[in-house]
N, C-alpha and C positions, 0 to 999 in steps of 0.2 A: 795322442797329445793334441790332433790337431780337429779332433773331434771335442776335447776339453774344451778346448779354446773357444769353439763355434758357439759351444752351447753356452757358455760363460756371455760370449759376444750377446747373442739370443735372450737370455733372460735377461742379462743386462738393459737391452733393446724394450723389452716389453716391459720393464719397467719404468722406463722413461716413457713411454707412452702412455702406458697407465696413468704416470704424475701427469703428463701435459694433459691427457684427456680429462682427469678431474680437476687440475686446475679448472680446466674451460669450463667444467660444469657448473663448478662452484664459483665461477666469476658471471656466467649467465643468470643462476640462481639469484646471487648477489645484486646483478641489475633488475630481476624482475620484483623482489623484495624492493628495494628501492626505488622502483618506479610504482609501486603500490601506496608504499609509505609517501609519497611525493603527494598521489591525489589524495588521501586520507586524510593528512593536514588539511590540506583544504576542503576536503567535505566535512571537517569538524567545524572549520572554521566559519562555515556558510551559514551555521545557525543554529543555537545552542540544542545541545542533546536532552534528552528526553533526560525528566528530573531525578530516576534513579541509577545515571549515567552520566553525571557530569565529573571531569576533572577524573579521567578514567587512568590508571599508569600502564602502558603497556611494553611488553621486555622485546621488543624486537631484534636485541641480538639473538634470540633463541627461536625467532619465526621460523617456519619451515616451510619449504613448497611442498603440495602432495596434488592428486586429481580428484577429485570428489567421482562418486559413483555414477552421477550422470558424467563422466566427461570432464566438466567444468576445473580447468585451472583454477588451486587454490592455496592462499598464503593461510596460514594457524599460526595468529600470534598471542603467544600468554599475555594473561592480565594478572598485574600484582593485585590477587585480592585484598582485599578492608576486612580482615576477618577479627574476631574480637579476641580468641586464644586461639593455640597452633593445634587443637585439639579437631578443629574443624576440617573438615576432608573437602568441600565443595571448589569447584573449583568455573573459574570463567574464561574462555575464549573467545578470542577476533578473529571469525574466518571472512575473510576479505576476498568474493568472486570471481574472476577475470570472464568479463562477458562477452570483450571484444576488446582493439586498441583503446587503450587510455578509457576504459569503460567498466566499471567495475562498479560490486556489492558490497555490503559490509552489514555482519549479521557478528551479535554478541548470543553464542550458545552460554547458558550454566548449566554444569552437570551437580547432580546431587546423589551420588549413591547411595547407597543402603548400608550403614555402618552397621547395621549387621549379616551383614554378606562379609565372604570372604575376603581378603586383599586384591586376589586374582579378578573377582567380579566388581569391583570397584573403579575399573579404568574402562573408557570405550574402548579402551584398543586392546583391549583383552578377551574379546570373542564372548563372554560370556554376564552382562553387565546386569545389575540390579541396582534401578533408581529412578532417579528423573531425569527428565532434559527437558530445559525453557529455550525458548530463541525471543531475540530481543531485534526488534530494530532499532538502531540510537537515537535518530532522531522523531518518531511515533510512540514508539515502547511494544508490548507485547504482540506477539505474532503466535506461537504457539508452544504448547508443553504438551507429556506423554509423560506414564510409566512404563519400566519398562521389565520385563523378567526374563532372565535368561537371557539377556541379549533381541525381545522380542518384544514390542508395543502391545500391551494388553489393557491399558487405559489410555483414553484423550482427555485433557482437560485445558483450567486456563491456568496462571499462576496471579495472586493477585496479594497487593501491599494491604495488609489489611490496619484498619488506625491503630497508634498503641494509647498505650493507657494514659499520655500524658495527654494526647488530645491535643497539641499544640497543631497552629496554622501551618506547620511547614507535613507534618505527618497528613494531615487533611488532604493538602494538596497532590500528594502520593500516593496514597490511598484507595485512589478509584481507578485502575487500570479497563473498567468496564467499558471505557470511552471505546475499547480497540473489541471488545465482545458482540458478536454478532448478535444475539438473541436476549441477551436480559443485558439489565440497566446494574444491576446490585450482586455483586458474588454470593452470594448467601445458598447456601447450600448445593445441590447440585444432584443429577442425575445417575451418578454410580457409584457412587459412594461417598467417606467422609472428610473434609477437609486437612491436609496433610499437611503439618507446618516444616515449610524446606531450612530457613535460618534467620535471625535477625536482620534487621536491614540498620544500618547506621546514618541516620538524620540530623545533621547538626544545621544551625541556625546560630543566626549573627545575635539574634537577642535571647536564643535558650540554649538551656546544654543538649548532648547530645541523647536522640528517642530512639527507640528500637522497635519500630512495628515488626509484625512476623511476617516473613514472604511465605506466601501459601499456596500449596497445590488444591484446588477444586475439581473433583472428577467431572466431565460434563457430556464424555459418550462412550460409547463399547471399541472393544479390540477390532484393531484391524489386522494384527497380530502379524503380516510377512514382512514386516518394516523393523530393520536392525538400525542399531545406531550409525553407521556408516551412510546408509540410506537416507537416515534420518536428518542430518546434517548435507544435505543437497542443497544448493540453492532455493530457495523457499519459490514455490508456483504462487502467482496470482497477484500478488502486487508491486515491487519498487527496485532500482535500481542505476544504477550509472552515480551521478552527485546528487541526485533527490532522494528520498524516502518512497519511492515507492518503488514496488518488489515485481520483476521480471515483465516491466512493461518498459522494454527499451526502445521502442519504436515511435519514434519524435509525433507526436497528434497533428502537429502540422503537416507531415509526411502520409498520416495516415487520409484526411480530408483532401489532399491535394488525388488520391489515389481514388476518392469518392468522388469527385468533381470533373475526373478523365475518365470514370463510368459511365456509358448512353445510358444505362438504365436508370442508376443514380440520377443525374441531370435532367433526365425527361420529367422524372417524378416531383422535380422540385420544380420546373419549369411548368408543369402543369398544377400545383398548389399557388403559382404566382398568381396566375390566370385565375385566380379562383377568390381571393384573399376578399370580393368586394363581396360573397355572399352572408348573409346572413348567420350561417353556422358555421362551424369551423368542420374542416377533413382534411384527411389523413393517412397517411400508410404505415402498416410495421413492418419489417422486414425481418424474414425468419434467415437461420443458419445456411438455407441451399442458395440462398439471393432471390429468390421470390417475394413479393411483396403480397400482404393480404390489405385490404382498403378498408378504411375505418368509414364509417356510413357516418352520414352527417346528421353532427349533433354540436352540442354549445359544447363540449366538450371531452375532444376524441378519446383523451387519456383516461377518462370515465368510465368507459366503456370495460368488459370486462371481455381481455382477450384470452381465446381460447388458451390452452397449454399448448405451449410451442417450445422449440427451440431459435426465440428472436435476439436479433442481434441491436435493432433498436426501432424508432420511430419517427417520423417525420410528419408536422401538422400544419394549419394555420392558425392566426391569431388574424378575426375580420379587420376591414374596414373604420372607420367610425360610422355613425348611421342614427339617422332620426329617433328621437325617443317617444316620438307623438307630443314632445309641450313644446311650448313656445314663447320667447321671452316679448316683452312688450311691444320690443319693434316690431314682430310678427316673424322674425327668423329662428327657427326649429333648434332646439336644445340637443346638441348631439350626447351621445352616447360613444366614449372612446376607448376600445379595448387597450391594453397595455399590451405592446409589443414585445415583449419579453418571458419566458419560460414562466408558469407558474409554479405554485407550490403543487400541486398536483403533477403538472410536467415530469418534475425534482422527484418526487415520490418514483413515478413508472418508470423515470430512468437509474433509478436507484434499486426496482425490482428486476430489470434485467440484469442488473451487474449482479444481484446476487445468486441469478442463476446460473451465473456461468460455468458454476464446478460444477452441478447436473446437466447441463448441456453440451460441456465439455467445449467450450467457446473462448478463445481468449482475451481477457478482460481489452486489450486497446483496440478491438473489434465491434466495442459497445459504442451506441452513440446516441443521442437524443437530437433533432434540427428542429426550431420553432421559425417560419416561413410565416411574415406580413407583407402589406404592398410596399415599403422601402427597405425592410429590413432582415437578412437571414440570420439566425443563430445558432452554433451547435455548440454541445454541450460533451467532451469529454471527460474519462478519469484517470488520472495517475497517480492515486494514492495507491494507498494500503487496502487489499480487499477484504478486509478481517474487520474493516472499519465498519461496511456494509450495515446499517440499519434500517428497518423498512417497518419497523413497529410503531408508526406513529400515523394521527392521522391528517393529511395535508389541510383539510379546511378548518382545522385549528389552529392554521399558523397563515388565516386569511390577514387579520389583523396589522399582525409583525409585517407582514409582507407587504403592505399597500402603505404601512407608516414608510417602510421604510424605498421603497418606490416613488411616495410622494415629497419623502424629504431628500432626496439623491438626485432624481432623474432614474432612467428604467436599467441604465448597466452597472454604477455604481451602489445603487439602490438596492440589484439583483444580488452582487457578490457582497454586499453587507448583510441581507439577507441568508445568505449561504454563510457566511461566516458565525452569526450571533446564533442563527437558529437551527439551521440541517446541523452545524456544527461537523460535518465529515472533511475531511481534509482532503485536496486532492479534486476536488469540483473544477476542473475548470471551462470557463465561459470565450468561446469564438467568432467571429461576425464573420461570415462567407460574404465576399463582395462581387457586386455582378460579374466581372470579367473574372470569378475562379479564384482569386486568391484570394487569404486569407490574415484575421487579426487575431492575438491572443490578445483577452481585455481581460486588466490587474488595475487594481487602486494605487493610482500612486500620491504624489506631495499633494495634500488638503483635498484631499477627495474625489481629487479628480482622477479621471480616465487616463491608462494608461497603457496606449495598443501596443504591440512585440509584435513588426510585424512577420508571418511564419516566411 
């Protein structure tokens, strides 16, 4: 009897622990959904989403916590789709990152299975999947898509809004996600095969009815094939994160130059291009992956130069003097000749081909950097966009023009990031002035065109 009793006592016991223990789970759960949901409002609110993401509904009483395969703390919260009948199977999710305190990602996966696969192959969570999968970032747009069989990536492609038939301005606008494609300008056919239409898209407009382009998958390279969908839905490498749009580059730029400027090596190199700025030609260093620096020989201009294949992290140059032009105005005083103190198009280009080697070099993207070094003035040039944005297929002294109009109508920093805005058009550029004593400015256009330092 008095063994009944103990055990009665005993299971009773562990069941009340059980309840307190999942209470607690489910109320930590609770506050970490809710501290997710907390910054999400406001990274929505920071700055309208990306055009086929606006006014998105998402069910968060059904969010879930789970870890993502690297490690990575992750909230999955359904999105009510916009689907046009219930016949459609696609479905869209908000996996929301925890990168650190109050520091977080937000990536919209679509999955698109194979309606004719199984029912069982039709979920990623069913070990065995046949389909697609896009990843979105909300405020950029596309980042990347795959097929996949068996549960295994055997195609890479892009996914892109292609226009519909009505042709209307708002489908236009939509239409081109190539802004975010590294290598061609136009979805139009593709490298492995044939364009796959994933589902309508639904477009509506204040002055038309509602258009339906087709969202499409474009093949654009071979299997990498050990990559499952669990895998696949990792936190995205190489561009943004915390409240901006750019993906896994959490490390504040001003943190990262202040870490270059407590470098002897760093410092020496810039201190010795000061010393230099009155000659005639401009020089310069690149700096590879080991911290070595190779010297760029003196020429009018260093980024010209074609440097060897490396694994470099970036460059550092000058921009001369002013300096006699050989004429002379009437009084008899010398007609100068005045370099512009500020990054050229050509700069923009070479710091644009290091970023994109950084997945071959295996380098990570907030390690890149460009410095342009006059006698008053230092500039560096970070990125914390999206590295998918990456384009390097243009060529800079076609964009001499744009560049000097708009230098001449600004002044050389306003000038510069108008420039960067109308024409590199990459998002994520941004521009720094290193002041002699080590610290530093982030320079933004603010009220009427003027300068607008943040100091780091």
């Amino acid at each position: 009897m008095k063994k009944a009793i103990f055990n009665i006592i005993s299971y009773s016991l562990s069941l009340f622990i059980l309840f307190v223990y999942s209470c607690s789970t489910e109320e930590t759960v609770s506050n970490q959904t809710l501290d997710a949901q907390t910054w999400f409002k406001k990274y929505e609110a920071e700055s309208p989403n990306f055009d086929l993401f606006q006014n998105l509904e998402y069910n968060w009483n059904q969010a879930k916590m789970t870890t993502s395969e690297d490690g990575t703390e992750t909230i999955i919260v359904p999105i009510v789709e916009r689907k046009k009948n219930v016949s459609e199977i696609w479905k869209q999710k908000l996996y929301i990152y925890k990168l650190s305190a109050n520091n977080y990602q937000a990536v919209v996966f679509e999955i698109f299975p194979d309606k004719n696969s199984k029912i069982s192959s039709q979920s990623i969570d069913g070990g065995n999947f046949n389909g697609y999968i896009g990843s979105w970032d909300l405020k950029n747009g596309f980042i990347k898509a795959a097929q996949f069989e068996n549960n295994k990536v055997v195609q890479e492609g892009i996914i892109a809004v292609l226009s519909s038939a009505s042709n209307n301005e708002q489908s236009k606008m939509v239409a081109d996600p190539c802004y975010y494609c590294p290598d061609e300008e136009e979805p139009t056919g593709g490298s492995g095969g044939y364009p796959i239409p994933l589902r309508e898209v639904i477009i509506t407009s204040p002055s038309a009815p509602p258009s339906f382009p087709p969202m499409t998958f474009i093949p654009r390279g071979p299997s990498y094939g050990a990559v499952d969908p669990p895998e696949y839905t990792n936190p995205p490498r190489g561009g943004g994160g915390g409240g901006s749009s750019s993906i896994g580059n959490t490390e504040n730029p001003c943190d990262q130059i202040k870490k270059q400027n407590a470098n002897a090596n760093f410092k020496a190199k810039i201190d010795d291009l000061k010393s230099r700025t009155a000659k005639l030609n401009e020089v310069g260093y690149a700096q590879k992956k080991d911290g070595s620096y190779v010297k760029l020989e003196d020429t009018k201009d260093p980024n010209k130069q074609s440097l060897a294949p490396g694994d470099y992290l970036g460059s550092m140059h000058t921009h001369v003097d002013p300096y006699p032009s050989g004429k002379y105005y009437p009084d008899g005083s010398p007609k100068m000749i005045k370099p512009i103190p500020m990054f050229s198009p050509t700069d923009v280009h070479q710091f644009l081909v290091f970023l994109k080697n950084t997945k071959t070099n295996k380098i990570p993207q907030k390690d890149i950097y460009s410095v342009m070094v006059s006698k008053d003035l230092t500039y560096e040039l970070k990125f914390t966009g999206n590295i998918n944005d990456i384009q390097t297929n243009f060529n800079p002294d076609d964009l001499t023009d744009e560049y000097l109009e708009a230098i001449y109508e600004y002044k050389e920093e306003v000038g510069f990031l108008k420039f960067l805005e109308e024409n590199i058009k990459i998002k994520g550029i941004e521009l720094y002035e290193i002041k002699s004593d080590g610290t530093s400015n982030k320079k933004t256009i603010g009220p009427n065109n003027q300068v607008d330092p943040i100091p780091c």
